[in-house]
Residue frames relative to the residue before (quaternion, step in Angstrom):
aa qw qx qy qz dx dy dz
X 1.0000 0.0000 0.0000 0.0000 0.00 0.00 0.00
X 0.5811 -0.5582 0.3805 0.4539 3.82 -1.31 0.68
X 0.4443 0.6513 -0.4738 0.3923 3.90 0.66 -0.85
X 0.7382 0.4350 -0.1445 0.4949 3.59 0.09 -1.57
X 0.6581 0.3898 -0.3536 0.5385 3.65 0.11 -1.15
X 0.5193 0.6364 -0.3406 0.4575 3.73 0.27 -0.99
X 0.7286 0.5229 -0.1813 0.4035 3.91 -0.06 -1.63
X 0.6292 0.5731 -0.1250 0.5099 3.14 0.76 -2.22
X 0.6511 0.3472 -0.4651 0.4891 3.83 0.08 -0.92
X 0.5773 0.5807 -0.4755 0.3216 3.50 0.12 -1.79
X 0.7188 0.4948 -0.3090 0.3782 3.83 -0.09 -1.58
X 0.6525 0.4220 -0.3048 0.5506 3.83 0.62 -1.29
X 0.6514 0.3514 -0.5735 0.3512 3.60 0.46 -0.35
X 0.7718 0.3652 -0.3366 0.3970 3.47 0.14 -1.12
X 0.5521 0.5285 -0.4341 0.4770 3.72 0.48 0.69
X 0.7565 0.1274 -0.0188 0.6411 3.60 1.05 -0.55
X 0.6532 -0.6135 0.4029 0.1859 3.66 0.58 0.36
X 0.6952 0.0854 0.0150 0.7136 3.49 1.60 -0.49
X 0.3236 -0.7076 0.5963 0.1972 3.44 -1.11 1.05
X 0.6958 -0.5309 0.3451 0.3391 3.24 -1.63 0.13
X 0.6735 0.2110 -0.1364 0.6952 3.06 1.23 -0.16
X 0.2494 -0.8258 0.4929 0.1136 3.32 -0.01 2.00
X 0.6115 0.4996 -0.4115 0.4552 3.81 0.42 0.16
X 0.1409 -0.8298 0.5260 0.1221 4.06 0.81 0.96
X 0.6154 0.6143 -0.2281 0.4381 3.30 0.61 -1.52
X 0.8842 0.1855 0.0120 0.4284 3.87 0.46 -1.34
X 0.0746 0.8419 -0.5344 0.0066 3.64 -0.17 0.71
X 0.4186 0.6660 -0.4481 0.4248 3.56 1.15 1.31
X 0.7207 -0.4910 0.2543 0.4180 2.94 -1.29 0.06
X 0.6144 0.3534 -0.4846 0.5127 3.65 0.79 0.07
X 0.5681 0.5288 -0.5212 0.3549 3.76 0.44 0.65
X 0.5878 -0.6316 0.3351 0.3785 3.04 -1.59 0.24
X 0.6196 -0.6392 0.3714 0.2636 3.41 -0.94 0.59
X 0.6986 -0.5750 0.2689 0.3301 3.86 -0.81 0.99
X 0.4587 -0.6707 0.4979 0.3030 3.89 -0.25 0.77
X 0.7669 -0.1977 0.2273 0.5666 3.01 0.98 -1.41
X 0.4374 -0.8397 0.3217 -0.0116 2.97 -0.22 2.34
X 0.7144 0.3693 -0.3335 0.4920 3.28 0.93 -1.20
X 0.5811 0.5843 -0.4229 0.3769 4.11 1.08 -0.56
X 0.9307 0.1547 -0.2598 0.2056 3.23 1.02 -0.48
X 0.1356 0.6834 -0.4746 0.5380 2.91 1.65 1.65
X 0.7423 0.4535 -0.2729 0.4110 3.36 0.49 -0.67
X 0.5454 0.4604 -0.3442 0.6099 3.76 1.66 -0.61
X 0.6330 0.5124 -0.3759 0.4421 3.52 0.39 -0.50
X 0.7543 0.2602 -0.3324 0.5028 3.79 0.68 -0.91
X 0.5630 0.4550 -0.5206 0.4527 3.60 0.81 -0.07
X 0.5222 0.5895 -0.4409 0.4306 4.14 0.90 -0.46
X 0.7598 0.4011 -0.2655 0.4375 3.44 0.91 -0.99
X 0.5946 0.6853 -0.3425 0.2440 3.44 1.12 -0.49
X 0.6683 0.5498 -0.0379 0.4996 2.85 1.87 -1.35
X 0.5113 -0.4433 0.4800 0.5582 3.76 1.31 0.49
X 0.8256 -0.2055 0.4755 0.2239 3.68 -0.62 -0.77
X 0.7311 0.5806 -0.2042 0.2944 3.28 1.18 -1.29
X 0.3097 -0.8923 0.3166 0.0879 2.82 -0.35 1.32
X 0.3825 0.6878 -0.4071 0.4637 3.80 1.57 0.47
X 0.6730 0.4280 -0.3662 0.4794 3.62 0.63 -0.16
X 0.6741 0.4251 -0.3915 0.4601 3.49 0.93 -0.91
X 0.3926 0.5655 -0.5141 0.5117 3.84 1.01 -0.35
X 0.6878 0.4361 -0.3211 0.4833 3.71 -0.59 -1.83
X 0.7560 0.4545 -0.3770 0.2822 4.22 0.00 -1.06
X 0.5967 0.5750 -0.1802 0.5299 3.31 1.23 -1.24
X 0.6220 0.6426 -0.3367 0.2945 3.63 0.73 -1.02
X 0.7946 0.3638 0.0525 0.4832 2.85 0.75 -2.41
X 0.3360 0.5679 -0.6032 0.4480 3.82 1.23 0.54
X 0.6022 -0.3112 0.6634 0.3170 3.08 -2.46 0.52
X 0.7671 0.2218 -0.4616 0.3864 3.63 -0.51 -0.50
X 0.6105 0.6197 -0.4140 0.2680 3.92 0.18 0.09
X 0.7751 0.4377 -0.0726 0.4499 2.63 1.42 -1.71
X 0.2553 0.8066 -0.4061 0.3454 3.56 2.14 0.23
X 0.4550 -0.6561 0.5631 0.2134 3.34 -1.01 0.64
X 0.5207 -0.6662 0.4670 0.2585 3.97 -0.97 1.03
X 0.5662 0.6639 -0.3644 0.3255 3.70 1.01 0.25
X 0.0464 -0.8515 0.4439 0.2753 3.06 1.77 -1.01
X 0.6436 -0.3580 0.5137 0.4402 3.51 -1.48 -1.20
X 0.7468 -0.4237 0.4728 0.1981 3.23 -1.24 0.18
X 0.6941 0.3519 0.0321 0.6272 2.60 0.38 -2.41
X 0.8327 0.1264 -0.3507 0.4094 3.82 -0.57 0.10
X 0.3554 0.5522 -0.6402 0.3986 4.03 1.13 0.78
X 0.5361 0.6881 -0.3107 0.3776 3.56 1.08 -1.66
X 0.8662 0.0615 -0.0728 0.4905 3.79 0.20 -1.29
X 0.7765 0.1453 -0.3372 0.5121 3.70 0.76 0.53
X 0.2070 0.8461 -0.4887 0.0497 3.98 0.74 0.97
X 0.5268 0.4210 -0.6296 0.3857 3.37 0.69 1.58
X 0.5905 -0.4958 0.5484 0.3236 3.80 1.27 0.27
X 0.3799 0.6921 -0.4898 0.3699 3.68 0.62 0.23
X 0.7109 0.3945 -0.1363 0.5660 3.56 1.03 -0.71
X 0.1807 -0.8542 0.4483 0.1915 3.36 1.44 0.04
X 0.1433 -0.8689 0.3825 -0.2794 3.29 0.29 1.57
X 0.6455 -0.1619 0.0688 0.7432 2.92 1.93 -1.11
X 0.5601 -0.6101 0.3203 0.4599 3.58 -1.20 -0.01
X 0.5219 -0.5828 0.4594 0.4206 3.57 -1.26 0.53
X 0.4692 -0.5352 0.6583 0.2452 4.04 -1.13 0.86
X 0.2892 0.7258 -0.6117 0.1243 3.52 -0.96 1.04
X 0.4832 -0.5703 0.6082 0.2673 3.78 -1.73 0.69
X 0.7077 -0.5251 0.4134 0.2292 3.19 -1.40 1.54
X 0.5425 -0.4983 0.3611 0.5719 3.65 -0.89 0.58
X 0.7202 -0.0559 0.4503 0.5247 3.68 -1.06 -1.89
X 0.7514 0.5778 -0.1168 0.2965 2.56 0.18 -2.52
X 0.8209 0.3495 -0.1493 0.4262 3.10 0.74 -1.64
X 0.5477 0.4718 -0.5062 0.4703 3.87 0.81 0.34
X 0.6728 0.4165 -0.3756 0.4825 3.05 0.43 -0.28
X 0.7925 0.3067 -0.2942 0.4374 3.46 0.57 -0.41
X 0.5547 0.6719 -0.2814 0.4021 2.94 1.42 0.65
X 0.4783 0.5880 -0.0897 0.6461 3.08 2.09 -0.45
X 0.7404 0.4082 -0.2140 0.4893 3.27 1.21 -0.49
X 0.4463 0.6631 -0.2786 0.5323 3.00 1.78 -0.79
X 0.7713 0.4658 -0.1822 0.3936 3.59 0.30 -1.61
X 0.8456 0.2489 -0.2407 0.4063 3.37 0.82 -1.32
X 0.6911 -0.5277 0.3294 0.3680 3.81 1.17 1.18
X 0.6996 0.4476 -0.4277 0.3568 3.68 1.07 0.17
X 0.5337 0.7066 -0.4310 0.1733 3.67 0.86 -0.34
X 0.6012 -0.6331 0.4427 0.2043 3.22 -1.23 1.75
X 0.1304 0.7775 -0.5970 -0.1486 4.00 -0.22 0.26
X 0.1329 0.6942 -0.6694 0.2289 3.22 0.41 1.23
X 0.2436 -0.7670 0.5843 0.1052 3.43 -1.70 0.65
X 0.8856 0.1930 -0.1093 0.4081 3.11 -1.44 0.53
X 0.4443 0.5503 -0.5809 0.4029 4.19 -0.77 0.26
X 0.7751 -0.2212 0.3606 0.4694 3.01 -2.38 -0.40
X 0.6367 -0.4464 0.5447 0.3140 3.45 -1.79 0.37
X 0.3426 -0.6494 0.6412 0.2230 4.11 -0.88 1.10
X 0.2979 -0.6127 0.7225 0.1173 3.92 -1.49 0.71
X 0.1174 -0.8422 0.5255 0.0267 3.68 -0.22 0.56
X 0.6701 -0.5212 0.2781 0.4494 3.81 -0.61 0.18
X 0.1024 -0.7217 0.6834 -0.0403 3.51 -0.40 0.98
X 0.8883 -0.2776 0.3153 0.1858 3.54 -1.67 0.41
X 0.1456 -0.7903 0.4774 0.3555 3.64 0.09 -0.45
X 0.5397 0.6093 -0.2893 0.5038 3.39 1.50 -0.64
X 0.5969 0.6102 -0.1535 0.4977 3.67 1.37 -0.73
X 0.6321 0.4926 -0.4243 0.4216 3.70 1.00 -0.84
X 0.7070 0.4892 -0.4931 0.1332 3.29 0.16 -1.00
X 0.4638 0.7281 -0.3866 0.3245 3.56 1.50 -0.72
X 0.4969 0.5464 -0.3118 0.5978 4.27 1.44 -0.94
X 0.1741 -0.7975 0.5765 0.0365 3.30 -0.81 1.51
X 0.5897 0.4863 0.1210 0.6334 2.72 0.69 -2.57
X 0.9028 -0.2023 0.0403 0.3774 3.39 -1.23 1.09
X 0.1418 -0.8445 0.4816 0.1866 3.58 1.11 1.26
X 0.5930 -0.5040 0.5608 0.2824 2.67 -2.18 0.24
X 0.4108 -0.7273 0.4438 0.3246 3.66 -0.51 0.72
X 0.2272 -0.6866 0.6430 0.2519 3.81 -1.03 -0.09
X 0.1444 -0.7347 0.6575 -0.0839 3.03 -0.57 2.45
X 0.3014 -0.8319 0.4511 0.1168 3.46 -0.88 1.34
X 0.6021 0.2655 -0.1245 0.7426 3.64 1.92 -0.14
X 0.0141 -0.7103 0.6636 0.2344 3.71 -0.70 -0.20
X 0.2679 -0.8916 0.3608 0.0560 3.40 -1.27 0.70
X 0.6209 -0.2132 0.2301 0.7184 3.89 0.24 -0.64
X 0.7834 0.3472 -0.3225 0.4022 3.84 0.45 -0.79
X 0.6300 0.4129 -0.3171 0.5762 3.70 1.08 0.40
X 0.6545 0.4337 -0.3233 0.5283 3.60 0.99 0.38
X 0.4384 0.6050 -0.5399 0.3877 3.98 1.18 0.66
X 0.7103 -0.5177 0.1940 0.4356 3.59 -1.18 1.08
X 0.7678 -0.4743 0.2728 0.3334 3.57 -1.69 0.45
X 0.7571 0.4266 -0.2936 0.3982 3.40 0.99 -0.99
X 0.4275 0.5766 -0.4934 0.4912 3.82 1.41 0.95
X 0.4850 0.7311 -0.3145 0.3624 3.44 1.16 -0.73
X 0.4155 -0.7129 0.4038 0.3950 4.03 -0.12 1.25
X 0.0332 -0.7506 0.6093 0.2536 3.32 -0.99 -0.32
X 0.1441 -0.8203 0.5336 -0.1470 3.24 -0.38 1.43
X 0.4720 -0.7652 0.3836 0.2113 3.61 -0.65 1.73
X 0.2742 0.8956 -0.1972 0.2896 3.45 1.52 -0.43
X 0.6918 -0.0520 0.5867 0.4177 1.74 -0.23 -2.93
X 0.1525 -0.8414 0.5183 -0.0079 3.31 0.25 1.62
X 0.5665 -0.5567 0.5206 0.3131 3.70 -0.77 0.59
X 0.3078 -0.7565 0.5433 0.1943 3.89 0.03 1.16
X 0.6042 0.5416 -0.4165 0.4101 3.88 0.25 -0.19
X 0.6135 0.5752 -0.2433 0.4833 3.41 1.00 -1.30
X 0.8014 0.3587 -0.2216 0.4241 2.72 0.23 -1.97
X 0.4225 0.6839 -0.4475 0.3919 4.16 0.62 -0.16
X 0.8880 0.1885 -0.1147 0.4035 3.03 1.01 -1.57
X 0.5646 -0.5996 0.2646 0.5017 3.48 1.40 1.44
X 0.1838 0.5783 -0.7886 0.0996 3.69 0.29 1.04
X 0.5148 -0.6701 0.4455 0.2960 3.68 -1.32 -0.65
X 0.5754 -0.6652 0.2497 0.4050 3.30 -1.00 0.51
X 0.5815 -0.5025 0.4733 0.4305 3.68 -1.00 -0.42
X 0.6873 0.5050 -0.3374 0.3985 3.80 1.03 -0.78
X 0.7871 0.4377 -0.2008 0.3856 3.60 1.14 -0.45
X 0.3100 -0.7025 0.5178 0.3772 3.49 -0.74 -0.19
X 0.3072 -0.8507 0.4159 0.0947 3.13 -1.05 1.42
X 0.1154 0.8730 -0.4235 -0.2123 3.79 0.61 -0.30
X 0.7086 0.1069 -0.1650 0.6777 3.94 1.24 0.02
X 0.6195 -0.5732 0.5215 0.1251 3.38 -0.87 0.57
X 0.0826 -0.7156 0.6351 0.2789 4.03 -0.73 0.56
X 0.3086 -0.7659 0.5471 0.1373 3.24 -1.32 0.65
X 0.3703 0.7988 -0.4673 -0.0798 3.68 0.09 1.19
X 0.5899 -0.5354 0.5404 0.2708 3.34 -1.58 0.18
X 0.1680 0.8342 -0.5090 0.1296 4.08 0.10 1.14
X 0.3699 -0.7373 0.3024 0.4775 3.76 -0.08 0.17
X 0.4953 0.6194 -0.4549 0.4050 3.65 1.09 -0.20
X 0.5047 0.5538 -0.4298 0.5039 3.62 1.15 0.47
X 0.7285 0.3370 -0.2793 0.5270 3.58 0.98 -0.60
X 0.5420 0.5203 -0.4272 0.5030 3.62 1.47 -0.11
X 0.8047 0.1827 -0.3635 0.4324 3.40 0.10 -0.47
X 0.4156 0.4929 -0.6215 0.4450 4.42 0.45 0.32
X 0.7496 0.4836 -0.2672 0.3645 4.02 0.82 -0.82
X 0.6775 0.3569 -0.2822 0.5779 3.60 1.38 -1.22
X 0.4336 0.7683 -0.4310 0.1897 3.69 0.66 -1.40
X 0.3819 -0.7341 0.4890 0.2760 3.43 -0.55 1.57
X 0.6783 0.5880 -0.1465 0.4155 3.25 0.84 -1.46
X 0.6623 0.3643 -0.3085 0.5775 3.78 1.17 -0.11
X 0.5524 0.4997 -0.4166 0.5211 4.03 0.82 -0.64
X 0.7329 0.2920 -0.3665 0.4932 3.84 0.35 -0.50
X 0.6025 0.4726 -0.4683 0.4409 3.86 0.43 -0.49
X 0.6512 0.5632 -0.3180 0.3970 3.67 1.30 -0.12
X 0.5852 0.6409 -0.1982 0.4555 2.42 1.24 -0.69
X 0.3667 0.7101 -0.1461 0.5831 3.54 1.42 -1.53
X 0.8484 0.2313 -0.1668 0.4460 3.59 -0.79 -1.56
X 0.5830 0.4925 -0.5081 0.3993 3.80 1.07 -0.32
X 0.6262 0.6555 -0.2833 0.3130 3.35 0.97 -0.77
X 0.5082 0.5195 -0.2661 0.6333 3.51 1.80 -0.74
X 0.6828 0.4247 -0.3699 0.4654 3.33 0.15 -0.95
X 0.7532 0.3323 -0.3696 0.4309 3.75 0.04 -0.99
X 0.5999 0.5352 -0.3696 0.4659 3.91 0.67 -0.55
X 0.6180 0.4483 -0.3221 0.5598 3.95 0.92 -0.70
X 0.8644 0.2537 -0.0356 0.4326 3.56 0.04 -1.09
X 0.3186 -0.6979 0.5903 0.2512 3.81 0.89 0.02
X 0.8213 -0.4435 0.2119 0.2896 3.27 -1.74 -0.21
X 0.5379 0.7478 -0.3377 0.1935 3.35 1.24 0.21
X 0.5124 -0.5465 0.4423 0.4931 4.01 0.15 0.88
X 0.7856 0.4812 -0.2314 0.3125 3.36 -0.64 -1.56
X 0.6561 0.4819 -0.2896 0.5035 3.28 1.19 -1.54
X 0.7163 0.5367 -0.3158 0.3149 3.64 0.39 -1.23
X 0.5906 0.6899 -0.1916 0.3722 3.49 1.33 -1.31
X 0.5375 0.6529 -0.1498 0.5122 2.91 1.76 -1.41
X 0.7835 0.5695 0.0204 0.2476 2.74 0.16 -1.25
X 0.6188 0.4184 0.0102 0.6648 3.11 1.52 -1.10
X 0.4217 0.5286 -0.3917 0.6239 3.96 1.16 -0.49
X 0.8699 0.2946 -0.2831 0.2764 3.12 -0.44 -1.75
X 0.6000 0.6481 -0.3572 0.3039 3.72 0.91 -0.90
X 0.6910 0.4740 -0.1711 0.5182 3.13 1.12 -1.51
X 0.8215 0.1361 -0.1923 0.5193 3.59 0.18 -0.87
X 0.7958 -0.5022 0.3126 0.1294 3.74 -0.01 0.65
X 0.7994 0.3128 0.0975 0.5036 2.78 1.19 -0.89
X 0.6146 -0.3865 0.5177 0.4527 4.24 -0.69 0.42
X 0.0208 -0.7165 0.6670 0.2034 3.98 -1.08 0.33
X 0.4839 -0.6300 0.4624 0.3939 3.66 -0.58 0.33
X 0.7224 -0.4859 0.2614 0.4168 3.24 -1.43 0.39
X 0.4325 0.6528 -0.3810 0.4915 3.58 1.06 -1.11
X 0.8074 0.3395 -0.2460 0.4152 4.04 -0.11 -1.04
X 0.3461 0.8397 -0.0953 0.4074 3.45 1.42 -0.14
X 0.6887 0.5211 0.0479 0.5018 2.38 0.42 -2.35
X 0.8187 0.4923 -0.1546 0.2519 3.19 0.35 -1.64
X 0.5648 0.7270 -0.0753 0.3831 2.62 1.79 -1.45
X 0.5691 0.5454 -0.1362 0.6002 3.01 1.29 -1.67
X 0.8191 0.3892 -0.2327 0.3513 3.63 0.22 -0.70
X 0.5845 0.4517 -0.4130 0.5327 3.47 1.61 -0.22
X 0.5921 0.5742 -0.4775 0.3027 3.63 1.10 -0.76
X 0.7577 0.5363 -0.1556 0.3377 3.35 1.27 -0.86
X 0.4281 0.6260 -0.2850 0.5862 2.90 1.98 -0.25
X 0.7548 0.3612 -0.1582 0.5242 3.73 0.68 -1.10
X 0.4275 0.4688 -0.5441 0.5490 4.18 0.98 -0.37
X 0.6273 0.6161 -0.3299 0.3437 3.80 0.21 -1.65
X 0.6764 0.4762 -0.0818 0.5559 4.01 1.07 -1.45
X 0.8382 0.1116 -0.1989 0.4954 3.49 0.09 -0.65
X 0.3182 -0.7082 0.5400 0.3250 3.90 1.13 -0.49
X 0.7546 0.2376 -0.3748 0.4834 3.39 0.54 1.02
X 0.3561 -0.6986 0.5868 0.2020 3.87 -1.07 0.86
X 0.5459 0.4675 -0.5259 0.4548 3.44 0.58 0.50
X 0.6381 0.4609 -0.3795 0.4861 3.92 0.98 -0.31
X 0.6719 0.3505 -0.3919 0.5216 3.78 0.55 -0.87
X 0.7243 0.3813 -0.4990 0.2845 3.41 -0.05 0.20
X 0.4752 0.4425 -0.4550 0.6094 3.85 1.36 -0.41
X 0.6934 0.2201 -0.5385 0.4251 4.28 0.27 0.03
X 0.5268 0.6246 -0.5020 0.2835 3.46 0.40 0.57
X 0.6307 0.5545 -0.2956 0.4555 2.91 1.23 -1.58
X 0.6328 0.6688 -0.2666 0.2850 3.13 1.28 -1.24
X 0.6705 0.2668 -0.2363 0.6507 3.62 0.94 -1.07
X 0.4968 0.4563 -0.6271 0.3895 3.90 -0.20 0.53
X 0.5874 0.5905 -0.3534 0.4258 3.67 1.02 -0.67
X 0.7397 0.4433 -0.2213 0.4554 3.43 1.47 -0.73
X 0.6711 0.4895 -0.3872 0.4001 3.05 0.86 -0.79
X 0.6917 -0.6435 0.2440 0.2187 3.27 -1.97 1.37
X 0.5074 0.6303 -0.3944 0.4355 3.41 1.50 -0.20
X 0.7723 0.3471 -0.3676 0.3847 3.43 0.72 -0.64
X 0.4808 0.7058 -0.2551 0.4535 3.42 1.70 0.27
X 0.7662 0.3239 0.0273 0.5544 3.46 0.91 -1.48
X 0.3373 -0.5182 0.7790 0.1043 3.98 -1.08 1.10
X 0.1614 -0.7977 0.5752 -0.0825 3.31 -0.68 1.98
């Protein structure tokens, strides 16, 4: 049934950035036609098998070969399929909104995993408040554990859009949104660099890092790689690390600062941005 086919796409999109049927929104005849029909009949009867539930199709989609494909692909099949339509490799994409930010929270050891209540108002500008008519925005002079629970607790307020989000093309409330635009502006890298509310979560994650790893360079460098990007860094990233920390102790005369500008530019750098 369309219901189900419909669902199913939605999931493959946010798993791969594009659904199988790249027209989410329209599944008529002025839409675009399945990529691959029989794959997404099958998500749809496996959607129906499961009551509805929609954690297994997540877990199915995950643990496939075409997810777990590296964004580099082949040559030879960029050459004869270079929109990825054949999903050859994975599509390179920028975290939702939500999830940089809750990613930052994730890393620097403060995110709130409380569930469910009233929507949290985090700090917002002061220059920004006056826009909050109706049910104002508050002016939060520290933010604390209860302003640091994930993004989708975060009010959303027709007003007044949360400027972080909105930076990273979350959407509005007045429209209907069925795929997401995905740009790339520098006032994204200005505000992961000026952002009041990121310089202290850096600050934060230095604090993990120096509590995990004590005072050792190598150890700390480590350490910080692996949180932020996910993954073991090779010695080569390390290295490097180890040399800006020392490059910046040298600049500020203290190793407790070059390492919050570490934490600080892992926050920038595109890996901890982008689903490679």
């Amino acid at each position: 049934p369309l219901t189900w086919r419909v669902l199913a796409n939605r999931v493959w999109q946010h798993h791969f950035g594009r659904g199988l049927v790249a027209t989410p929104g329209n599944f008529g005849k002025s839409g675009a036609s399945p990529s691959h029909p029989e794959l997404l009949d099958y998500l749809a009867l496996e959607l129906v098998k499961s009551g509805g539930r929609l954690k297994p199709l997540h877990k199915a989609i995950m643990l496939s070969a075409a997810y777990q494909r590296s964004s580099r692909g082949d040559p030879t099949a960029t050459a004869v399929d270079p929109d990825n339509e054949l999903l050859s490799r994975q599509n390179k994409r920028r975290l939702e909104a939500e999830a940089v930010r809750d990613a930052i929270l994730a890393v620097a050891g403060t995110l709130n995993p409380q569930m469910g209540g009233p929507g949290v108002k985090p700090r917002i500008r002061p220059d920004l408040l006056p826009a909050s008519q109706r049910n104002k925005w508050p002016t939060v002079a520290a933010e604390g554990p209860e302003h640091w629970r994930r993004s989708v607790y975060v009010y959303a307020k027709r007003q007044l859009l949360f400027p972080l989000l909105e930076l990273f093309d979350a959407p509005t409330t007045t429209d209907v949104c069925d795929r997401r635009t995905e740009s790339v502006v520098p006032t994204q890298a200005l505000v992961l660099m000026n952002d009041e509310f990121v310089q202290e979560q850096a600050k934060r994650f230095a604090d993990r890092v120096r509590a995990d790893a004590g005072s050792d360079a190598a150890k700390r460098a480590e350490r910080a790689l692996t949180l932020a990007l996910g993954r073991s860094p090779s010695p080569k990233r390390v290295a490097d690390a180890v040399s800006f920390l020392a490059q910046q102790t040298a600049a500020h005369g203290s190793d407790a600062e070059a390492l919050v500008d570490l934490c600080h530019v892992l926050f920038n750098c595109n890996e901890f941005v982008y689903l490679d």
